[in-house]
N, C-alpha and C positions, 0 to 999 in steps of 0.2 A: 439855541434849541436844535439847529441841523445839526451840530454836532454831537449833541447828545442823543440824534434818530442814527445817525450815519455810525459811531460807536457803538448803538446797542446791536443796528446790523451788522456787521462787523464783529460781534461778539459771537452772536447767534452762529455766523458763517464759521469762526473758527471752531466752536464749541461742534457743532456737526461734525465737522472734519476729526477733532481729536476723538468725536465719540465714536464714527468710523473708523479710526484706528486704532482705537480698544480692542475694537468688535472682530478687527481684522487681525489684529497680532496679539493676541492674549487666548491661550487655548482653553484655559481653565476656567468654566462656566462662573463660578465661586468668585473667581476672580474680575472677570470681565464686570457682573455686578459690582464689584467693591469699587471697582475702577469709577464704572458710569454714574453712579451716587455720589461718587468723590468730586468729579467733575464737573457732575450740574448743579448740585446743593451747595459747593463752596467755592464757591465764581474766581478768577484766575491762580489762586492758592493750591488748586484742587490740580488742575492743567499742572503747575510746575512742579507737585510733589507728584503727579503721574509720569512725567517727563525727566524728573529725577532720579524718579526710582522704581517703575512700572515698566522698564522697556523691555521685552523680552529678548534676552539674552542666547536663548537657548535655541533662535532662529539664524545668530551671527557669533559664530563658535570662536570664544574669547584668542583661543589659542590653539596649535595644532599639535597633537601630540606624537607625530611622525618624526621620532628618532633618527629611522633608518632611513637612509636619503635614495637609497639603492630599492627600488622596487624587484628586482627579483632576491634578493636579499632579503626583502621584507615579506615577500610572496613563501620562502622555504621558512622562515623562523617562523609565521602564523601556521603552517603545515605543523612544523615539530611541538608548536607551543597545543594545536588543538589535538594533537595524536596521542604527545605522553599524557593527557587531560584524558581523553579515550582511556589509555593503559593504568593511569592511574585508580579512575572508576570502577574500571573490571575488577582492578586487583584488594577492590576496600568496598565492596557490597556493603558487607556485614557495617562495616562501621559509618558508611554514609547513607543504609538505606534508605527512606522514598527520597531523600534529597540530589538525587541524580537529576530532575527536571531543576533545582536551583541552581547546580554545577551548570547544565545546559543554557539556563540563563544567563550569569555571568561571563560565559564565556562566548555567547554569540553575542550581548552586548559589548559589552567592554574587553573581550579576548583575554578575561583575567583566569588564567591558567590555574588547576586544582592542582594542588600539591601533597604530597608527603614526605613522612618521615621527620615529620618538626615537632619540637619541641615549645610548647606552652607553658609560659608562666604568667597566672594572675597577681596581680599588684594591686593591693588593697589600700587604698588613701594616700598621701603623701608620703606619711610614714615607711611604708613599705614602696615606693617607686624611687622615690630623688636616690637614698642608699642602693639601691641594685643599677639603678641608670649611672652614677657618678661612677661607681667600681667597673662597668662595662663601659665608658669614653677611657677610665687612666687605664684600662689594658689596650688600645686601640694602637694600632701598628701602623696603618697605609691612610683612611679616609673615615671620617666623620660629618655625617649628613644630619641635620638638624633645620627642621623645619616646623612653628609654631605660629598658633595665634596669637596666645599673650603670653609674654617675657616680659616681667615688669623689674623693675629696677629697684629691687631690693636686695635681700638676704640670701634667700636661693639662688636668684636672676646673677648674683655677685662671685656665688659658688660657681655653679656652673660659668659662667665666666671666666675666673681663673685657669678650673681644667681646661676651657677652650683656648683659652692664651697662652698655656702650657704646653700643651698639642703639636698647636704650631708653630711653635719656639723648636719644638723637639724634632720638626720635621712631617709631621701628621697634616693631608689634608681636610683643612678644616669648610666645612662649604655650610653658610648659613643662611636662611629665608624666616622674613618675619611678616607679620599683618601689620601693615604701616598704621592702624586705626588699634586694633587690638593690643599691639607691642609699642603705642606712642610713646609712652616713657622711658623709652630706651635709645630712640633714633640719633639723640644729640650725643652724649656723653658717654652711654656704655657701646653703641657700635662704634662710636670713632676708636673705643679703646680695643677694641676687637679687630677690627681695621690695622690697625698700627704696628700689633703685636704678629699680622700675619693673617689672621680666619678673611674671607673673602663671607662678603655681607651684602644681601639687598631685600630693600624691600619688595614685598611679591605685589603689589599696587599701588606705589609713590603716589603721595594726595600732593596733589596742585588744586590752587583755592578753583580755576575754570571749571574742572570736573571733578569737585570734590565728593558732590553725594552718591553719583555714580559708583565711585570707586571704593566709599563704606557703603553703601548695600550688596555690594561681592564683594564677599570677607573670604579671604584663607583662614577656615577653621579645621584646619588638620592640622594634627600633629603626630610629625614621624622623627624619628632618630634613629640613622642605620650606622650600624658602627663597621669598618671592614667589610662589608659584605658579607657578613654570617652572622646580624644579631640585629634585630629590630625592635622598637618601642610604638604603641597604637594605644591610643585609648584618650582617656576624657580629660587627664590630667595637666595644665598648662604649666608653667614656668613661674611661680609664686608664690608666696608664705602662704596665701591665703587656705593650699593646700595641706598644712601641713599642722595639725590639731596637738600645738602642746601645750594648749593653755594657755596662751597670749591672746589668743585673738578673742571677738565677744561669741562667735559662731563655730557650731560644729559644722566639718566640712565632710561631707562623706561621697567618696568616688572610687573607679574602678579605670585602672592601667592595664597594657599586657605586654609582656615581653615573647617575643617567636624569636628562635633559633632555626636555621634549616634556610629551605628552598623558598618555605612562605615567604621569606623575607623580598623575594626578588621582583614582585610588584611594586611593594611598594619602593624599594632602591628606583623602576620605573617612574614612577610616580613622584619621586621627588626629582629627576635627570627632567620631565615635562616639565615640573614648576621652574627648575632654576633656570634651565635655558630659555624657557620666558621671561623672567623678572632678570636675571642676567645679561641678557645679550647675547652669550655664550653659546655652541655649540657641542656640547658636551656629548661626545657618542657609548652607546651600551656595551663597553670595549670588556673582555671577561674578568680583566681586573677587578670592577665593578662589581662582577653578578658571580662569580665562580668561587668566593671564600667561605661560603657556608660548608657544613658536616652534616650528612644525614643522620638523622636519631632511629635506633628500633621502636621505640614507644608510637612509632604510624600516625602521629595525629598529621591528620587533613588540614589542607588551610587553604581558604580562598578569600579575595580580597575584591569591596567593592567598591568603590569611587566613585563620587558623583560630584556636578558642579554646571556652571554657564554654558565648560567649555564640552560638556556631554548631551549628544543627541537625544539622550532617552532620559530622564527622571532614576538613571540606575538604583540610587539608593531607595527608592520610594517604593520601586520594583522588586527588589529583591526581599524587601521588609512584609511586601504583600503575600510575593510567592512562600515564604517561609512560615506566614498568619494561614495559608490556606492548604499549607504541609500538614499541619497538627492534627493531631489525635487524639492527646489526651490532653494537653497544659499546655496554655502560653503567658510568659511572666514577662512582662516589660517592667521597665523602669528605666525612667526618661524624667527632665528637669524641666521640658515645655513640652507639652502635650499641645499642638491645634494639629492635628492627622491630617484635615479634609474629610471629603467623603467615602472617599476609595478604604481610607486603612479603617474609619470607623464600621462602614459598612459589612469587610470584612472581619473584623474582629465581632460583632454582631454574629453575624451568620455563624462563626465557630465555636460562641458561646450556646447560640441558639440551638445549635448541631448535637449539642452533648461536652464538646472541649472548655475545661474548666480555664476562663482567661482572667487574670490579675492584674491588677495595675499598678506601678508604685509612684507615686508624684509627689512634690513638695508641696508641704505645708506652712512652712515658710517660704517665701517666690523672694528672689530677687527686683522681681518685677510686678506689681500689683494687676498692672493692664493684659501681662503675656494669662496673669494666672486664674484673670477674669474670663478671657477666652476659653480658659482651657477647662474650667468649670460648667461650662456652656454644652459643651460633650457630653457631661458628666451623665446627665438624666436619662439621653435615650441609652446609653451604654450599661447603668443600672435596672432599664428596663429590661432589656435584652441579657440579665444575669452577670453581667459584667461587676466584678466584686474590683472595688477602687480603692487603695489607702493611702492616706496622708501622713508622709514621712515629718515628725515631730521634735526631734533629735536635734536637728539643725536644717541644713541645707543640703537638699539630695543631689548631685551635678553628675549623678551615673547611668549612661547610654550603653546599656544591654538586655538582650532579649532571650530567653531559651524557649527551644520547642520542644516540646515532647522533652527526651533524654537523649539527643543529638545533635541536635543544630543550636549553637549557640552566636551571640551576634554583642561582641565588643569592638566600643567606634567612639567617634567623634558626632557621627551625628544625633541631633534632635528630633523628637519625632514631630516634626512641627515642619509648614511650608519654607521656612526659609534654609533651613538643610535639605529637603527636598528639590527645592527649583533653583536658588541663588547662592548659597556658602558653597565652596569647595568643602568636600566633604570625604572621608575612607573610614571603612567599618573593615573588620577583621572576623571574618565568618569561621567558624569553625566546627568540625564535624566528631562527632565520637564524643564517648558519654563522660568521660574525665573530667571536662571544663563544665560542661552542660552540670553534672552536680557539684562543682564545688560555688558555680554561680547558683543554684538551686539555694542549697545552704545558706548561702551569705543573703539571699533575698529573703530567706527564712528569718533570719538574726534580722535583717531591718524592719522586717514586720514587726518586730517584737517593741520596735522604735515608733511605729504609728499607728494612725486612727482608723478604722475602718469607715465606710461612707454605710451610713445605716438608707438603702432606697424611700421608705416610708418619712421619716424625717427631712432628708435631702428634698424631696419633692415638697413638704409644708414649708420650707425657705418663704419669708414674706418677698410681695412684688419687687420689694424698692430693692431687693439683693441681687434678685434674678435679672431683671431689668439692665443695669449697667453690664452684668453678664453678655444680654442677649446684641448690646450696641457693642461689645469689645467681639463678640465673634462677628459682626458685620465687616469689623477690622480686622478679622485675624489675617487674609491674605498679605496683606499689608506689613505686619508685624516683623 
C-alpha cells in the first residue's frame, strides 16, 4: 500500500510539473488546452504523446538560416535585398495595389525580397506538371535542386529518376532532399541508385527509432525544383502516380502546380541552400552561379515568397494568409485539402464576410482522412453563420492549396490551411501579385464548383447530435492533428 501512496504522489508531483510546462511553453491558448485535457484525462499516455510531439519548436530554432558567414557582407546584401523591394514597389503600384502592407510583411519577417519581371505558369494536375518539369530537368546545363515531401517508388518516382541519373552521368549538379517519413519508400533501393549514378541525396530528418516521433511531427512538406538558376517549380504536386488521372487509379486527383521563371526564383534557390546544408553537413555558399541565371520577362509579374516552419520566429505562413484575408474587398476563394484555421484565420474570414466581402470555400468531400475532416466540419457552422458559402469538392479528391483576393493577390503553395502547416511542417507558398494568375485561378475554382456540393446553412445546422458530436471531440483535437 506505501507504494501505491508514494506512486500516486509522485504522479500527482510530475503531472504538476508537465502541466506547468504546457502553460509555460505552448503560446497558443487552443493549444495549451488540448495539451492539459490530454495530460490529465489520459494518465502517462497523454505526458508521452505531449512529450513526443507537443514541444514547441518554435522557442529553439531547428536550424539557422545564415548563409553569409560574413556579417558585414550580410549587413550590405539585406540593404540591397530591402531597397530594390522599395524600388520594385514604387515602380508596380498599379499591379500590386493595397498589397504594399503584405510586401512589407514579408519582407520585415522573413527578408523575402518582392521581385519582378517573372514569368508565371499554372500546372494543372499531374497531367499538366510531370510533362513541363521533365522537359525543364533534360534542358538543365549547370545544377538541379530538387527537394520533396513524397517521392514514392513508382512510375513517375522511376521517370524522374532516370533524368536524375542521366544528369549526372552528364556532368549536371544534381542536389537531392527528401522527407525520410513522407518519401520512405524510396530510402533503401531508389536513393542508393541515385547515389551511385552520382545525384548527392539526404534525408532532411533521418528517423532513428530514439527520436523517431519527434522527427515525423516536423515534416519537410515543401516542394521546390530549381533548375539552373532561372526556373522554379512550387505548389501542391508531389512525386507519384497518384497524381496523375489516367484512368488506372480508383480516384480523381485534382491539384494545382506552378512554374516561375525570372528573379522569383531566387528565394526559393535560398531556401533550398538553408535545407540542404542542414540535412547535408555541407556548407554550401549563395555564390552568383547559383542566383544569377535567371532572364527577366516584360510581362512584370510580381513574385514573393513565403516560408514558414520550426525553424521560423514568427508563424510567417499563417501571417501572411491573415494579412492577405484582411486586404480584400470584394472576394476571397480558398481552396485547401484540410481546413482546422484556429481562431485567428476563422475570425478573420468572418469579419470580411460580415464586412460585405463575398468569401468561398472549397474542401474535400471525399477526405483522405475521416478524423482531419471531422475537425474541419466543426468550423463549418459559425462560418455559415457569418455568410461564409462552403462547397464540397465531389469529383474525387481535392489536394489544391490556393487562395485569390480580390483580382491581385493570388497564393499557390504547399501549405494547409490547418495548424500543422502553420506552426510544425516546413512549409513555401508563392504569392503573387497582378490580375493574370489571380483570374485564371478564378476560373479553374469556377470549373471545380461545377464539381461540388454547396453546404445548404439551414440543413447543415439540422445535422442529428450523434454527427455533430464526434465533430465537436475531433476539433478538441484539431491542435494535435
Amino acid at each position: 500500500m506505501n507504494w501505491i501512496v508514494f506512486f500516486d504522489i509522485g504522479y500527482v508531483i510530475i503531472l504538476v510539473l508537465v502541466c506547468l510546462r504546457i502553460v509555460y511553453d505552448t503560446t497558443s491558448t487552443t493549444k495549451t488546452m488540448a495539451y492539459l485535457l490530454l495530460v490529465i484525462f489520459i494518465p502517462i499516455a497523454g505526458m508521452l504523446f505531449y512529450f513526443s510531439f507537443g514541444i514547441n519548436y518554435r522557442k529553439r530554432v531547428v536550424y539557422s538560416k545564415k548563409l553569409v558567414e560574413d556579417d558585414v557582407l550580410r549587413k550590405e546584401l539585406v540593404k540591397k535585398i530591402i531597397s530594390n523591394s522599395e524600388i520594385n514597389l514604387q515602380n508596380n503600384t498599379e499591379i500590386i495595389g493595397d498589397g504594399n502592407s503584405l510586401v512589407h510583411l514579408l519582407l520585415r519577417d522573413s527578408l523575402s525580397p518582392l521581385t519582378t519581371g517573372n514569368d508565371v505558369k499554372l500546372l494543372v494536375n499531374g497531367e499538366k506538371k510531370f510533362p513541363e518539369l521533365f522537359s525543364a530537368l533534360n534542358g538543365a546545363k549547370h545544377h538541379i535542386h530538387i527537394e520533396y515531401y513524397i517521392y514514392e517508388d513508382d512510375v513517375i518516382g522511376n521517370q524522374l529518376k532516370e533524368i536524375l541519373m542521366r544528369k549526372a552521368k552528364e556532368g549536371v549538379e544534381v542536389r537531392f532532399i527528401y522527407d525520410a517519413f513522407g518519401s520512405r519508400s524510396i530510402r533503401k533501393k531508389l536513393v542508393e541508385q541515385l547515389t551511385e549514378s552520382g545525384v548527392e541525396a539526404f534525408p532532411f530528418n533521418r528517423i532513428r527509432f530514439i527520436n523517431l516521433a519527434n522527427r515525423l511531427n516536423y515534416r519537410n512538406h515543401r516542394k521546390i525544383i530549381v533548375v539552373d538558376g532561372n526556373c522554379a517549380f512550387v505548389g501542391g504536386i508531389n512525386i507519384s502516380d497518384r497524381y496523375i488521372n489516367n484512368g488506372k487509379k480508383q480516384i480523381y486527383w485534382r491539384d494545382t502546380h506552378l512554374r516561375i521563371d525570372g528573379p522569383g526564383i531566387q528565394y526559393l534557390q535560398y531556401l533550398f541552400f538553408c535545407d540542404w546544408n542542414f540535412c547535408s553537413g555541407q556548407k554550401m555558399q549563395p555564390e552568383p552561379l547559383y542566383f544569377n541565371g535567371y532572364n527577366k520577362f516584360n510581362n512584370n509579374v510580381s513574385v514573393q515568397i513565403a516560408a514558414g516552419g520550426p525553424d521560423s520566429p514568427t508563424p510567417t505562413i499563417m501571417l501572411s494568409l491573415l494579412k492577405a484575408i484582411h486586404l480584400a474587398k470584394k472576394e476571397i476563394l480558398i481552396t485547401t485539402p484540410y481546413f482546422i484555421p484556429g481562431e485567428s484565420i476563422v475570425n478573420a474570414l468572418k469579419v470580411a464576410s460580415l464586412g460585405g466581402v463575398v468569401v468561398k470555400i472549397l474542401a474535400p468531400g471525399i477526405s483522405d482522412s475521416k478524423l482531419v475532416n471531422a475537425a474541419a466540419w466543426s468550423y463549418y457552422d459559425e462560418l455559415l453563420s457569418a455568410g461564409v458559402e462552403i462547397f464540397l469538392y465531389q469529383k474525387g479528391f481535392i489536394h489544391v492549396k490556393t487562395m485569390v483576393v480580390d483580382d491581385y493577390i493570388s497564393v499557390v503553395g504547399t501549405a494547409n490551411m490547418d495548424y500543422r502547416s502553420f506552426d510544425l511542417n516546413f512549409e513555401v507558398n508563392a504569392i503573387i501579385y497582378g490580375e493574370g494568375l489571380a483570374e485564371q485561378l478564378r476560373q479553374n475554382f469556377s470549373e471545380d464548383l461545377k464539381e461540388a456540393e454547396k453546404i445548404q446553412p439551414d440543413v447543415w445546422r439540422k445535422r442529428p447530435w450523434y454527427k455533430q458530436l464526434p465533430e465537436r471531440i475531433a476539433r478538441l483535437l484539431s491542435p494535435l492533428l
